[in-house]
C-alpha positions as CSV (number, residue, x, y, z in Angstrom):
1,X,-13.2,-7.3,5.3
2,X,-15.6,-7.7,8.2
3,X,-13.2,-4.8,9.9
4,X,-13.9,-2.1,6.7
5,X,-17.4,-0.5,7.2
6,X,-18.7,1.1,3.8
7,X,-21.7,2.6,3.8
8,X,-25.1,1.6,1.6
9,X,-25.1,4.6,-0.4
10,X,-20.8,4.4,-1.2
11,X,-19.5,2.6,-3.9
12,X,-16.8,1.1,-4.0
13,X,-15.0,-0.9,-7.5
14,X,-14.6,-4.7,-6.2
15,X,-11.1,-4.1,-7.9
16,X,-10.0,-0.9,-5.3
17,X,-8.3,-2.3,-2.3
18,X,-9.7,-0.9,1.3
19,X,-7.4,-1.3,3.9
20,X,-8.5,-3.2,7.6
21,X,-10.6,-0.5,9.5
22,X,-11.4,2.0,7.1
23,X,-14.7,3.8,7.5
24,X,-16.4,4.6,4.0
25,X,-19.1,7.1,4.1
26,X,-22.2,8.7,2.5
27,X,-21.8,8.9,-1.0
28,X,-18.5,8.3,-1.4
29,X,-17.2,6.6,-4.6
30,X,-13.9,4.8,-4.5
31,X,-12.8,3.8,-8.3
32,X,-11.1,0.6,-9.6
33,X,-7.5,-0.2,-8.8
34,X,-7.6,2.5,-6.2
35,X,-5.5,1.8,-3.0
36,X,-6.7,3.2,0.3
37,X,-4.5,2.1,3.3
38,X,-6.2,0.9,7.0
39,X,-7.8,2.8,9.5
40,X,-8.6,5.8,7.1
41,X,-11.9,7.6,6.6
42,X,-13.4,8.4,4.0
43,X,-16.1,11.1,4.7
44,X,-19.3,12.3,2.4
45,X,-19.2,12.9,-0.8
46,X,-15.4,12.0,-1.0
47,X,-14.5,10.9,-4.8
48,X,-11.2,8.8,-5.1
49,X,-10.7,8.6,-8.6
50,X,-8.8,5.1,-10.1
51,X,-5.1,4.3,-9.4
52,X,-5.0,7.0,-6.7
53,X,-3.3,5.4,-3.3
54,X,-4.4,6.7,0.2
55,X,-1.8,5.5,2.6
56,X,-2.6,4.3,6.2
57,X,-4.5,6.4,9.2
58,X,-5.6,9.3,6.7
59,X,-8.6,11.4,7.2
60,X,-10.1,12.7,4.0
61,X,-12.9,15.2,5.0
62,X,-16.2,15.9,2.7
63,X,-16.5,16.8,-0.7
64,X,-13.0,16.0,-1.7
65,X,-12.1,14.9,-5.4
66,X,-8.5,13.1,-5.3
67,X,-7.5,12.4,-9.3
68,X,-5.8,9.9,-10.4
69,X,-1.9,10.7,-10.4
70,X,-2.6,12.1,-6.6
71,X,-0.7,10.0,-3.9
72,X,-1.1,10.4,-0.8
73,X,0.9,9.2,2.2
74,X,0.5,7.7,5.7
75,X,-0.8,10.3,8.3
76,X,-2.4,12.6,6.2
77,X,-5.0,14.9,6.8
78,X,-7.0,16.7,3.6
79,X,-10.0,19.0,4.7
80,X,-13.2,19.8,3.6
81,X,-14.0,20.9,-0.3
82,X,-10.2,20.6,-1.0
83,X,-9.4,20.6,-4.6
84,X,-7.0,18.5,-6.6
85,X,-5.8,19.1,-10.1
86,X,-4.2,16.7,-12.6
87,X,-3.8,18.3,-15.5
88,X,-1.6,21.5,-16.0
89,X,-3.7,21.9,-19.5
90,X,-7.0,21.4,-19.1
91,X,-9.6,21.0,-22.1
92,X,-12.4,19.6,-22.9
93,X,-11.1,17.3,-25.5
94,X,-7.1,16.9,-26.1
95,X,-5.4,14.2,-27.2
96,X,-1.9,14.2,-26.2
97,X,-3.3,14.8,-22.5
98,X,-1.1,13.6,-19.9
99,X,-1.8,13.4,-15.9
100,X,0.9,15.3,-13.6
101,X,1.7,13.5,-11.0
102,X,0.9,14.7,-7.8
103,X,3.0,13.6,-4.1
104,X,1.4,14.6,-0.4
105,X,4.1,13.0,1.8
106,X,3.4,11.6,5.5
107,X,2.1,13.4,8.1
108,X,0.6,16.7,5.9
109,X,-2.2,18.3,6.0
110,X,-4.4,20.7,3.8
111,X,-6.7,22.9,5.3
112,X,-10.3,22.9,4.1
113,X,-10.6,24.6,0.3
114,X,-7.0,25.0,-0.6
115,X,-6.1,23.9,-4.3
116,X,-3.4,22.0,-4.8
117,X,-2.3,22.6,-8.9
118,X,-0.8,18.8,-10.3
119,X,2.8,18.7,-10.3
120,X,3.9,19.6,-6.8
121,X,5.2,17.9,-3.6
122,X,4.2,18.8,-0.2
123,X,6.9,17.4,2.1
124,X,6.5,15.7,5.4
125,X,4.4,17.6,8.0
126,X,4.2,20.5,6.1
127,X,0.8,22.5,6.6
128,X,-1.6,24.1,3.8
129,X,-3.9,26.8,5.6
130,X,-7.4,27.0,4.5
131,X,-7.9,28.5,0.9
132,X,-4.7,28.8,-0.2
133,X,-3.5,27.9,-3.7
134,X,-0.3,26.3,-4.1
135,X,1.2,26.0,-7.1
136,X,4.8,24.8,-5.9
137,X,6.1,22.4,-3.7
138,X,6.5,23.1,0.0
139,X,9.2,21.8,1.8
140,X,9.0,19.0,4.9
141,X,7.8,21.0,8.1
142,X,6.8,24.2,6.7
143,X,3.2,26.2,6.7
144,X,2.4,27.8,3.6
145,X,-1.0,30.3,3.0
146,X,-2.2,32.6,0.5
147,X,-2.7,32.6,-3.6
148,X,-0.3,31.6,-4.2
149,X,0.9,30.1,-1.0
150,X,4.0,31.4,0.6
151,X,6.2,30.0,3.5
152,X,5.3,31.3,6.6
153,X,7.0,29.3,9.3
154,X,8.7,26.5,10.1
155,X,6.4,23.5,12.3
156,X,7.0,20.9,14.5
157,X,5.3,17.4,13.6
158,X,1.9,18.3,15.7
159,X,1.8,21.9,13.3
160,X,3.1,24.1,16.3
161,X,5.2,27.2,14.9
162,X,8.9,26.7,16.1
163,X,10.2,29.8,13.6
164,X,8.3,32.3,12.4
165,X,9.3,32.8,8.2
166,X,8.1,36.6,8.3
167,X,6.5,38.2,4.8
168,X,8.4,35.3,2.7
């Protein structure tokens, strides 16, 4: 593990797995059973809960929660302050609560405070602009934006519009 630099003030459960050349940073807290691929980073304040799994060569920017049902795959970039939900009814106390599983799929990436509501997919290379809310899943190679995000256009694997979706 002499490849995998965490920093002093990160904590990491001696049960998570971090993969070869991962960079954990300040404050960061990495629960047990967690799964967090190589060559990822892990920026401040970053909170991966347990049983999440990060895939390889992600970039998870500051002040990111990422619940446990969340998985994310290889490639994937997730911005600053974005929020992650796990629970489609959240209380305080409830005793038939149940995490919803959650899927971001290789190559996406969420802009800095978008929400992502539990329960959706976003496919392969797709592309959540900053702050918007998406509360369904979004196909491979699309960008979404708003509250609630729509489909805007169609992008290539580097997020370059190659159809424009209009006012869907």
């Amino acid at each position: 593990m002499s490849d995998i630099f965490v920093h002093p003030s990160a904590h990491v459960d001696p049960r998570a797995r971090i993969g070869a050349g991962t960079r954990v940073w300040i404050n960061v807290q990495v629960r047990e059973n967690a799964d967090i691929g190589a060559d990822c980073i892990l920026s401040k304040d970053v909170y991966i809960d347990c049983n999440v799994t990060v895939g390889d060569r992600c970039k998870v920017q500051n002040s990111v929660s990422v619940y446990q049902g969340v998985s994310i795959g290889n490639d994937v970039f997730v911005g600053p302050n974005v929020a992650f939900t796990n629970d489609r009814v959240p209380r305080a106390f409830n005793s038939e609560w149940k995490i919803t599983p959650t899927r971001i799929m290789d190559g996406a990436s969420i802009g800095a405070n978008a929400t992502i509501v539990c329960g959706v997919t976003i496919g392969e290379y797709a592309m959540v602009a900053a702050g918007s809310v998406v509360t369904k899943d979004v196909p491979p190679y699309t960008l979404v934006m708003g509250n609630p995000a729509r489909s805007k256009a169609l992008i290539d694997r580097e997020g370059n519009k190659v159809q424009d979706l209009g006012n869907a």
